[in-house]
N, C-alpha and C positions, 0 to 999 in steps of 0.2 A: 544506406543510400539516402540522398539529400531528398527531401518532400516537401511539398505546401501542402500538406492532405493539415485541414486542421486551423490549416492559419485563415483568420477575419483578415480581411482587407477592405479597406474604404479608399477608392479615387475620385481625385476631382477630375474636371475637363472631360466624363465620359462617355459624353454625347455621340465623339467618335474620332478619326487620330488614333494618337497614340493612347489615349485612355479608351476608348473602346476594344482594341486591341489588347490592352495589360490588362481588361476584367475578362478577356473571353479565355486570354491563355493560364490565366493564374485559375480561371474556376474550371476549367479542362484539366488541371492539373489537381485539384481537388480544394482548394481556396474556396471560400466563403467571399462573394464582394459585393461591395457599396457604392455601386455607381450615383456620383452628383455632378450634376453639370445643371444649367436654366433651362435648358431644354426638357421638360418632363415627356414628351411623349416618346420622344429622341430614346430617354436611358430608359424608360417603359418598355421599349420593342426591346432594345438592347437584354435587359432583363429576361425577358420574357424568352429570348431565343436560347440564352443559357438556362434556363430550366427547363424548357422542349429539352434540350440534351442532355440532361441529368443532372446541372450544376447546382449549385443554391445561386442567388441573387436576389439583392433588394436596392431601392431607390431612393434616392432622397433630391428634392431640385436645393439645388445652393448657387449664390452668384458669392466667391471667394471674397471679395472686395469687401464684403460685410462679416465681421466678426459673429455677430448671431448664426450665422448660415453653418458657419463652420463648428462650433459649439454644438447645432442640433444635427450635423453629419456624425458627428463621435456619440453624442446621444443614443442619435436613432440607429445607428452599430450596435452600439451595445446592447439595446433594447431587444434589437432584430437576434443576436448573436453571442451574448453576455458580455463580448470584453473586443477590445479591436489592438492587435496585434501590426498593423502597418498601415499609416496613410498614405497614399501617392498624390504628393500635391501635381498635379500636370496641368492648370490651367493655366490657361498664359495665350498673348496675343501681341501681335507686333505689326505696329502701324509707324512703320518704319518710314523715315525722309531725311535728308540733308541735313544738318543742322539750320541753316542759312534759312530754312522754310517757316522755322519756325513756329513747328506744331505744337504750341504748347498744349493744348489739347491732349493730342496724343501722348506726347511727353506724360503726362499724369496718368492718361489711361493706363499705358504700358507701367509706371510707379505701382499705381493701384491693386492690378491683375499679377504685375508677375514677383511684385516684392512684397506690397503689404497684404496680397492671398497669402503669399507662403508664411509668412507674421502672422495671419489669423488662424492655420493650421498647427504653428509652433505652440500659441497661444491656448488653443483647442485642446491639441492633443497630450503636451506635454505634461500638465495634472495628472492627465489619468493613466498616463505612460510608467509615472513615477509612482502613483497607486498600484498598479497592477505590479510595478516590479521589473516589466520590461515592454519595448516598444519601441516603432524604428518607423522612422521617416524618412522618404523618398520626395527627393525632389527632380521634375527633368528639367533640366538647365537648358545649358548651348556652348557648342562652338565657339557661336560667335563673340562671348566672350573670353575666349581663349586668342583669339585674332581678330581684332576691330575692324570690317570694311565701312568705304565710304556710306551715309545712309546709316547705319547701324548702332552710331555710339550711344541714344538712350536705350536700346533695345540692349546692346549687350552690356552697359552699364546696370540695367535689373538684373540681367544675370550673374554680373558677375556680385553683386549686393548679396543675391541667393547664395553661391557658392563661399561668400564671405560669411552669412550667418551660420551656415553648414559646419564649416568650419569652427566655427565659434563655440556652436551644441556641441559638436565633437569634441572638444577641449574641457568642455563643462561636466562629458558623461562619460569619462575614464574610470564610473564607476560602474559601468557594464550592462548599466538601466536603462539608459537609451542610444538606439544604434541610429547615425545616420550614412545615406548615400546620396551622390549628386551624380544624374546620370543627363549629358551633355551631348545629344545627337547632331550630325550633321543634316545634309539634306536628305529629307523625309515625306514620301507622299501624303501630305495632308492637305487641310485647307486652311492651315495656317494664314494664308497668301492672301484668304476673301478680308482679312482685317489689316489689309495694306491700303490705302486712303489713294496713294498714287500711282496710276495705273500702268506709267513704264516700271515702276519697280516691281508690282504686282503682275504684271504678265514676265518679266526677267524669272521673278522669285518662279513661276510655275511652270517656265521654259527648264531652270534648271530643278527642279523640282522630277518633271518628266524624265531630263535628260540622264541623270543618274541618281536622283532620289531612290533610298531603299525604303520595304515597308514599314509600315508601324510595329508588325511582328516583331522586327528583327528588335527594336528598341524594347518591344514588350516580354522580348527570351532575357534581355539585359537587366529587366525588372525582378523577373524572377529569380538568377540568377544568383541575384545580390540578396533578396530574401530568404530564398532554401538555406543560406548558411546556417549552424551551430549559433546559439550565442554569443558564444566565444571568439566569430569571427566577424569583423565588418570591414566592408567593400565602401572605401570611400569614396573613391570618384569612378565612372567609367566614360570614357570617349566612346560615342559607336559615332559612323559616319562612312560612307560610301568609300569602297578602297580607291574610285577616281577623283575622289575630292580632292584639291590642295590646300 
């Protein structure tokens, strides 16, 4: 039978979402994890309530955007843990607007957080991926790079950059030493929404967010899912998304 009993896990973004979610089910399931997110008191409670329940858990604050942050997330794994078997990069933020509005602002933000986090996580982990002999990177994408709406083209342009470097590691590590997956959810109750700048897109985004948003769980069973494999097998991309979505 397929297990996490064993496996180190470090995620980013898991203050709470979908990274709050994919440490509580993966250390339920018997995983070891590293919640980093900037909020330290945020992944502290977070922490703390999986080991009220019997899990392991440790913390580290990281803001992804900075390359050192991410170097001492795989450190202090290892430190915590001896070796880190899977990162989940899940930070990420979408201050989504027209083109025409032009946010360049934002435009960089979303650059920063959802392309060059997951570049400092490549960056991070992939040395010691390749030391240890094996190692797997999770990144959560989106949709919305799979289908552009108005409003969304730098949002789903980072994404789809992720899912292009994904690709790219996958091509590189046909030698079995590093596994990646890109997991693309649709609408998801989170609060993705509060780092929307404009407020009719940000009350839409949380109208349908309500309307048939599914939980973080469900994206967090898709985490696991793709980790319990064998080494021998990797999951490389997964859509999850509300079955009312179009």
């Amino acid at each position: 039978m397929l297990s996490l009993h064993d496996k180190i896990v470090a995620i980013t973004g898991a203050s709470g979402g979908i990274g709050e979610a994919t440490a509580r089910l993966l250390a339920q399931r018997g995983a070891a994890v590293v919640l980093a997110a900037r909020r330290s008191e945020r992944i502290d409670a977070i922490a703390q309530d999986i080991r009220q329940e019997g899990g392991r858990a440790a913390t580290c604050v990281v803001d992804v955007t900075k390359a050192g942050d991410l170097q001492r997330l795989v450190s202090t794994t290892i430190d915590q843990y001896g070796r880190i078997d899977v990162l989940v990069n899940n930070a990420g933020i979408a201050p989504i607007s027209p083109l025409a509005e032009l946010d360049t602002e934002g435009w960089s933000a979303m650059i920063d957080v959802n392309l060059r986090g997951m570049l400092n996580c490549v960056a991070a982990a992939l040395p010691v991926f390749r030391e240890q002999g094996s190692g797997h990177l999770v990144s959560i994408v989106s949709v919305a790079g799979l289908s552009v709406s108005p409003s969304m083209a730098v949002y789903a342009a980072t994404k789809n950059a992720v899912r292009t470097v994904h690709e790219g590691l996958r091509a590189e590590s046909t030698d079995g030493v590093v596994r990646t997956t890109a997991i693309s959810p649709g609408y998801v109750r989170t609060d993705l929404a509060d780092s929307m700048a404009d407020p009719h897109i940000r009350e839409q985004t949380r109208k349908n967010m309500d309307a048939m948003g599914i939980p973080p769980a469900a994206v967090a069973r898709a985490v696991a899912f793709a980790i319990e494999q064998p080494d021998d097998v990797e999951i490389g991309e997964i859509n999850v998304r509300p079955t009312v979505q179009a």
